[in-house]
Structures are given as structure tokens and as C-alpha cells.
TORTI-454203 format. One line per 4 residues: their letters; for each residue x, y, z of C-alpha. Coordinates in steps of 0.2 Angstrom, whole numbers, padded with zeros to 4 digits. Example, Ala and Ser with C-alpha at 12.3 -4.5 7.8 and 13.67 -1.06 7.14 Angstrom:
! residues 2
as = 0062:-0022:0039  0068:-0005:0036
! end
This chain:
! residues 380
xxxx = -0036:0143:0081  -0045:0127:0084  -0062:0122:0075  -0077:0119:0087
xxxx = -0090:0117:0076  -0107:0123:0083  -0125:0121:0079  -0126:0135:0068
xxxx = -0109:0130:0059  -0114:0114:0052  -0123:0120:0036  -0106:0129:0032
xxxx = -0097:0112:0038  -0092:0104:0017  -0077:0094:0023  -0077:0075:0031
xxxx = -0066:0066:0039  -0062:0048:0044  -0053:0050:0062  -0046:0042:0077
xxxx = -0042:0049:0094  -0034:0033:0101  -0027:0018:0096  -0039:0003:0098
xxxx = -0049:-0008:0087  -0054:0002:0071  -0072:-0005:0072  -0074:0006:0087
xxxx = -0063:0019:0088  -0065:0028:0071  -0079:0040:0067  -0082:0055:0055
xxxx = -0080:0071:0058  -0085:0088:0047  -0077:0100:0044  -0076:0117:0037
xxxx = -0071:0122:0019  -0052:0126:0020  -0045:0144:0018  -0031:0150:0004
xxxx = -0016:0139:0005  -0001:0147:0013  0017:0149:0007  0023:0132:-0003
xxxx = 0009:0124:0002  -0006:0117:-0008  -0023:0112:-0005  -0029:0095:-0012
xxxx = -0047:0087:-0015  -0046:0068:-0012  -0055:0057:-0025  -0048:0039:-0020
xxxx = -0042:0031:-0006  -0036:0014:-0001  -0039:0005:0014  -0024:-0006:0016
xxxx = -0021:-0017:0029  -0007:-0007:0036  -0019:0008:0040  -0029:-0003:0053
xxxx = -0012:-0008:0059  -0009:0013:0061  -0025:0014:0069  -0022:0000:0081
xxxx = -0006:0006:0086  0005:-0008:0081  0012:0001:0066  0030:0008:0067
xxxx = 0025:0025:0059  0015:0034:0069  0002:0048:0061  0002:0066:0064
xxxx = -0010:0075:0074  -0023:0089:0063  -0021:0102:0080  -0035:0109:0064
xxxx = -0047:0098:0067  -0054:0099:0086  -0071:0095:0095  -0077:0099:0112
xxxx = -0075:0081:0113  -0064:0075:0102  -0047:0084:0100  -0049:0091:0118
xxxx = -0029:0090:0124  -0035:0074:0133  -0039:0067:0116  -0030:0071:0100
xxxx = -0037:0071:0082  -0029:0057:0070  -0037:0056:0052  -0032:0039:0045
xxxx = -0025:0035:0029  -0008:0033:0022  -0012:0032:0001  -0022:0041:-0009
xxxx = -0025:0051:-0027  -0031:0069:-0024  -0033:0085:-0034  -0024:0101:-0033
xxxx = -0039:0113:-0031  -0027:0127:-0026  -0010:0133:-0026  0000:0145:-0015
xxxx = 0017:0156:-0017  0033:0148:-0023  0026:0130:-0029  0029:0130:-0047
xxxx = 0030:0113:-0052  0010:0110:-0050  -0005:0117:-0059  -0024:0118:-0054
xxxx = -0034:0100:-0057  -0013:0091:-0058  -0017:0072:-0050  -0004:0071:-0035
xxxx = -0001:0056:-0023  0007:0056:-0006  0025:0053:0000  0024:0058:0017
xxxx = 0020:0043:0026  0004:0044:0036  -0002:0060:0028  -0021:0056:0031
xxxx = -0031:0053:0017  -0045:0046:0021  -0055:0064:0019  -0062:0074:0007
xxxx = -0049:0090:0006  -0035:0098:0016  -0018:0109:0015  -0002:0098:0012
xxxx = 0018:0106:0010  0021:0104:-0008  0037:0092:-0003  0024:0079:0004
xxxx = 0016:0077:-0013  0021:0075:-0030  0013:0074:-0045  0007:0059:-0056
xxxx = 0014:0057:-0073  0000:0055:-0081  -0005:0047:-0096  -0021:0042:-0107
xxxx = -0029:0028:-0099  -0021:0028:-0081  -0036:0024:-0071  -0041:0033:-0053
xxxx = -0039:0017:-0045  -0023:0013:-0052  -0016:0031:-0048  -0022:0027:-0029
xxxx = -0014:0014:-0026  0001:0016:-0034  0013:0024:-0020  0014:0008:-0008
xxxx = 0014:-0009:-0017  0018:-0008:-0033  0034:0002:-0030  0039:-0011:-0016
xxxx = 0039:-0025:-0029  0048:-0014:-0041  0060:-0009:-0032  0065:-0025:-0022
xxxx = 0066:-0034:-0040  0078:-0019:-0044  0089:-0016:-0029  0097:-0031:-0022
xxxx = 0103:-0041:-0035  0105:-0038:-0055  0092:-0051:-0066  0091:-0053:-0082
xxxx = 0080:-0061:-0092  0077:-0079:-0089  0082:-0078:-0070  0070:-0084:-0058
xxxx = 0065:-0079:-0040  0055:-0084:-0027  0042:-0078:-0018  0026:-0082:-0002
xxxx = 0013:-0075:0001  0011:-0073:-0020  -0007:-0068:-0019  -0005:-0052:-0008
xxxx = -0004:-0037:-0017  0014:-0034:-0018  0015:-0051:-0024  0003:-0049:-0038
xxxx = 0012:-0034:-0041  0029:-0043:-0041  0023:-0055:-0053  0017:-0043:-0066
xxxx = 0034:-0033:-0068  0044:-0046:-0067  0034:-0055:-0082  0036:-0040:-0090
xxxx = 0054:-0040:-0087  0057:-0058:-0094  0059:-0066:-0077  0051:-0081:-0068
xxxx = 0042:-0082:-0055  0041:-0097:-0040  0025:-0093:-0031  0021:-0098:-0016
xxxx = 0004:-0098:-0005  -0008:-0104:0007  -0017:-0120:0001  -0037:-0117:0002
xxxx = -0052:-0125:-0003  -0051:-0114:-0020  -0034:-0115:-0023  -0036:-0120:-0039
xxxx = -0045:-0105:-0046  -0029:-0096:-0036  -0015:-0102:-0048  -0027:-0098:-0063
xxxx = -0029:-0081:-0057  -0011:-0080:-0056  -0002:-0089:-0071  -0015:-0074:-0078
xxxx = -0004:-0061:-0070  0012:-0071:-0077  0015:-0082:-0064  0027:-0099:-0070
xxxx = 0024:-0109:-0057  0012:-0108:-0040  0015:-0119:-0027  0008:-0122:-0008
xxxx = 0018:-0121:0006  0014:-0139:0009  0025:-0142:-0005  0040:-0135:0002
xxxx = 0041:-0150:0013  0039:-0163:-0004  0056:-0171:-0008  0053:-0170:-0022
xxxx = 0053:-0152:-0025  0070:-0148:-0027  0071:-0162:-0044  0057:-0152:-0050
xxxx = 0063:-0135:-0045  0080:-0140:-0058  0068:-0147:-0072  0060:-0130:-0072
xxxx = 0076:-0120:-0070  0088:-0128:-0081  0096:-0130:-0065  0098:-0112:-0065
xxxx = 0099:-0103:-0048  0084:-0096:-0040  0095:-0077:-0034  0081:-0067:-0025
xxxx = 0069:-0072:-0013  0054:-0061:-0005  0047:-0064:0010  0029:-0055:0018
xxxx = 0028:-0073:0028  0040:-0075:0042  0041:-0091:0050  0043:-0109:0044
xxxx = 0036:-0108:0029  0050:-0093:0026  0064:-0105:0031  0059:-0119:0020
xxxx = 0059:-0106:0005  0074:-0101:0010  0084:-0117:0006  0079:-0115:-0013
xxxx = 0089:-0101:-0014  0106:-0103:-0024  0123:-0097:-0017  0126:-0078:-0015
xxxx = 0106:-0074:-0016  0098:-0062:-0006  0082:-0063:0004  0071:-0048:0005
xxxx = 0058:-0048:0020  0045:-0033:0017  0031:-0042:0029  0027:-0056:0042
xxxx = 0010:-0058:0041  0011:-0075:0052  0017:-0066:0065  0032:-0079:0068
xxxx = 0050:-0075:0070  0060:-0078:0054  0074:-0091:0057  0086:-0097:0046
xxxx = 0100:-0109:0047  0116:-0105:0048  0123:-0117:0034  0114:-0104:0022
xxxx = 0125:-0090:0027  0141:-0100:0029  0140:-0111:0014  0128:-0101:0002
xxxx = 0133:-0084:0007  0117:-0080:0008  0113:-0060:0013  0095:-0055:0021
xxxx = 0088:-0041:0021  0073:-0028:0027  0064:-0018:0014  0051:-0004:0020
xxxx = 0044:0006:0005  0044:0023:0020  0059:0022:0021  0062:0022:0003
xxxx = 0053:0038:0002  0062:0047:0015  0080:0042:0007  0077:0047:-0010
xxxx = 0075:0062:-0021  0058:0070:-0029  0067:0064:-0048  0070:0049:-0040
xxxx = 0054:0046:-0035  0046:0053:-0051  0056:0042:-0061  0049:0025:-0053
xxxx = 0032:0033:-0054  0032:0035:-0072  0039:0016:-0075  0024:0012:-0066
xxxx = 0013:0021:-0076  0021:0015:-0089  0017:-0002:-0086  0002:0002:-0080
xxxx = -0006:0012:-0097  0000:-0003:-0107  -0009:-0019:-0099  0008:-0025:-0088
xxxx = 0002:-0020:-0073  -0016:-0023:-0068  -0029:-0013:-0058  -0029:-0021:-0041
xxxx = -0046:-0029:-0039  -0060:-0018:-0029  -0073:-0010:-0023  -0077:0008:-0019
xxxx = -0083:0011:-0002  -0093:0026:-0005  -0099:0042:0007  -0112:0053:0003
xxxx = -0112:0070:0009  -0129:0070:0016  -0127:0055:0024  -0124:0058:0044
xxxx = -0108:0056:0053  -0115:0042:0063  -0120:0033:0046  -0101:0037:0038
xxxx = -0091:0031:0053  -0104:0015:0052  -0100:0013:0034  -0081:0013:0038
xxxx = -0082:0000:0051  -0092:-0013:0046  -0080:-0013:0029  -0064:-0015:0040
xxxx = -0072:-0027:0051  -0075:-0036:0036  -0058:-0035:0031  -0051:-0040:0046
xxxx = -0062:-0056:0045  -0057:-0060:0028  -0073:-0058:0019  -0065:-0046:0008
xxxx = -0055:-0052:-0007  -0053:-0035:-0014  -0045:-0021:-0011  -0055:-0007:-0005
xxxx = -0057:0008:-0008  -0064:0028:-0002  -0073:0041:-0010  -0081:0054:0000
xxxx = -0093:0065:-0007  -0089:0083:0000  -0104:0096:-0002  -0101:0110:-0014
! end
């Protein structure tokens, strides 16, 4: 049965949630709604309580409707307004650490107050609770000194970096790769595990005003060298590029970039080397020349960590989880940097859905350098 909340229901209303019922520009359509607390989970089913979670760029993309994997509707959640059959209920969110508040029939892998992370893509986390099927969850391997914002952030860009490093090419220690867009948070993340795996890194990024602060930041993460795309066009570059090699052959490339940049990188590459494409945040067409393929052998490829998930198994996605952690407990793999965007539970609806837009818009116009995050404050 649908919930139309009523005057005389808001006191009872503990729940909130961030949602959308039409694609458009975030800064407007968005809005919190309340909601009631939830009943007993049903049959392999679990309730959760949410306690971080991430804004990443690709949840604005969701909400804009420019994203290939489209969100469920919560039929649960329904206004007089919003959620009418002329307007369906979206609540946005792809990645977040929750915890298992309640358990029902036939889940036996999880216990009361386990840390779990989605891996149903678009599963809507930006609330405070609700009921998920325990095969769109899986538990955190958990260890002393995993952080809350580590564990939140850890089902999107740190297994893409991992697992591009790991699934197209064998490297061992001493190989080098290459990749742009270096300071996004897959490449931040590449650069970590593959320090911590002996590898170098060529890094490539945007030149800006305080470029210099950049490379610092990441030869602190393990980055050999860091470059500007500029660069790619210097002759010189390629002399350079065997001094620092050995004249050893650069065998993976990653690409979030697209476009010219992209095709410049390209040409570092040594023969039979694969280029990964996960992103094109220039919005340009990738183009390569065809000399590449023929006289390189050369093989591009498309990585999409959803996809990913829907392929593989629980162990095998458990497995990667706990290298991560791994890495994560032991200094190799940093927290992302942050802020908490925070939501009270006795602020108004009207104040929350404020809150969430003035911090995307933000984001959208670059004025955040950190990765945001969500907690909302549900009354108890």
C-alpha cells in the first residue's frame, strides 16, 4: 500500500530521503522526503541503517538522466504529489556503508550491527534506512582501523583501479603503465595499489595554476612521474619516457579522458598493450590511429565496475573486498579526501533538500576538491 503521509503522521515520520521524480538538473529537482519507520523485513530480506554516503559525480549523471543505469522506482514511498503515477519516486544514491538493523528468514550469512555495502547498482542510498534482498548487499570484511569513510567508498573506484590493474594484462614488479586524468579518484586509487604492488606509474593531468602542489600531492600517493597533457605534444617526451623506463615498455594504459589527449597517450604505449577506457570526462570521441593496431597490436578495451558486479560471484566479490581492506587497514590505500555533508533530523524538508543542492551545485562548479559525503540523522 502506498505511504501518504498526513498531517497527523508526521511525528511518527523517522525516516528521510533524498529523491527525484524526474530527470533534470539536481539543483532543482531533488528534495527530501520523510518517511515512516520500516516494518519487519520479509523472507531473505534485510533491513539496513545507512551511516555514509558518497556523492560521486556519476549520481548527478543518474539524476540527470545521462547515465546508462537507470534507478529503480521505491512504489513505497509516494505523495499526494510526488509519486502520483504521473510522477514516480527515485531516491538517489549508488554507494554507501549501512547497518544491518534487522534480519529476516533464511539470511544466514549476516548478523545484527554487520557493516554491508551495496552491489546492486543504483540501490539508493542517499536515506537513512530501508529493506534490501540480501543478494544486493554483502558484508564488509572488516578489520581494526577500517574507517566509515573508507568502507563508503570502497564499492566504486577503488575496485575499478584494482581490477583494471589486474584483468587485462599480467605486470610485475618494475612494469610501468600509463594513465590521464591521474588526479580523479580512480586515478588516485590506481596509483596507490599499484605502488603497493611495485609498479610505476606515468600520470597524466590537466596543467592548472597550482599544478605544482598537484604532482606533490601525488608522488605522495606513489606517483613516479606526473606530467600535463601539454607534455604529450614535447618531442622530447619519448627520450625521456626510455631514460625513466630503461627503455622498458609501458603495457597498460587507462583512460577516463577521451579525445586528443587520449590519442597522444596512446602512442606511448609498447607493442601488444591494452588501453582500458573507464570514463570520458571531455566528452570527446576517442580516436586512435590505426598504425597502433596494425603494427603494435595494440587491444582497447571498456571497463564498467557495474558490470563487474553483475558478472561475478558473492566470493568473488568478497575476495576483492578484503584485498582492499587489506590495503586499506595498512596505510596503502588512503581515505579519499572529504567532507561530511550532514542532515539533521529536526531540520525541515525544505532545509535538507536545500542543503543537498547547494553542495552538488558546488560540485558541478568545481568548488569542491573533495569527495562528499552523507549522513542523515534519522529520529529515534
Amino acid at each position: 500500500m502506498p505511504f501518504l503521509p498526513t498531517p497527523r503522521l508526521l511525528s511518527q515520520l523517522t525516516n528521510r530521503a533524498i529523491i527525484y521524480s524526474q530527470n533534470g538538473d539536481p539543483s532543482k529537482v531533488l528534495t527530501s522526503l520523510r518517511y515512516p519507520e520500516l516494518p519487519p523485513p520479509a523472507s531473505e530480506t534485510v533491513n539496513i541503517k545507512f551511516l555514509l554516503a558518497p556523492i560521486n559525480p556519476a549520481d548527478i549523471n543518474v539524476v540527470e538522466g545521462v547515465y546508462p543505469s537507470k534507478p529503480t522506482e521505491e512504489t513505497s514511498l509516494t505523495t499526494s504529489g510526488k509519486g502520483s503515477p504521473e510522477q514516480p519516486v527515485f531516491v538517489g544514491g549508488n554507494e554507501g556503508l549501512a547497518r544491518v538493523t534487522a534480519i529476516g528468514n533464511g539470511v544466514g550469512d549476516l548478523k545484527l550491527d554487520d557493516w554491508v555495502v551495496m552491489t546492486k547498482p543504483q540501490s539508493g542510498t542517499w536515506c537513512t534506512s530501508r529493506n534490501v534482498h540480501a543478494s544486493d548487499i554483502i558484508k564488509v570484511p572488516w578489520r581494526h582501523g577500517l574507517s566509515q569513510v573508507h568502507a563508503a567508498t570502497m564499492t566504486v573506484n577503488p575496485p575499478t583501479a584494482y581490477n583494471m590493474l589486474r584483468d587485462f594484462t599480467s605486470l610485475k614488479e618494475g612494469d610501468w603503465i600509463v594513465q590521464n586524468g591521474a588526479n580523479s579518484a580512480v586515478g588516485q586509487a590506481v596509483i596507490q595499489i599499484a605502488a603497493s604492488k611495485g609498479l610505476k606509474t606515468l600520470n597524466f593531468v590537466r596543467n592548472r595554476d597550482n599544478i605544482r602542489n598537484l604532482v606533490d600531492d601525488l608522488q605522495s600517493l606513489g606517483a613516479t612521474k606526473v606530467l600535463t597533457y601539454d607534455e604529450l605534444s614535447d618531442k622530447s617526451l619519448r627520450t625521456r619516457l626510455k631514460e625513466w623506463t630503461g627503455e622498458r615498455s609501458i603495457s597498460l594504459g587507462l583512460n577516463c579522458v577521451g579525445g586528443n589527449e587520449t590519442s597522444l597517450m596512446a602512442r606511448l604505449l609498447g607493442n601488444d598493450a591494452h588501453l582500458v577506457s573507464y570514463g570520458a570526462m571531455s566528452k570527446q570521441p576517442l580516436s586512435l590511429p590505426t598504425s597502433l593496431f596494425i603494427f603494435k597490436n595494440i587491444t582497447s578495451h571498456g571497463f564498467w565496475q557495474t558490470r563487474w558486479y553483475q558478472n561475478r560471484s558473492p566470493k568473488e566479490k568478497y575476495d576483492v573486498m578484503k584485498i582492499l581492506v587489506d590495503l586499506m587497514v595498512t596505510g596503502k590505500l588512503k581515505e579519499p579526501r572529504h567532507e561530511i555533508l550532514y542532515i539533521a533530523a529536526h531540520e525541515s524538508d525544505t532545509e535538507a533538500g536545500q542543503k543537498i543542492k547547494d553542495a552538488i551545485r558546488n560540485m558541478s562548479e568545481g568548488q569542491h576538491g573533495k569527495k562528499v559525503l552523507l549522513r542523515l540523522e534519522s529520529l529515534e
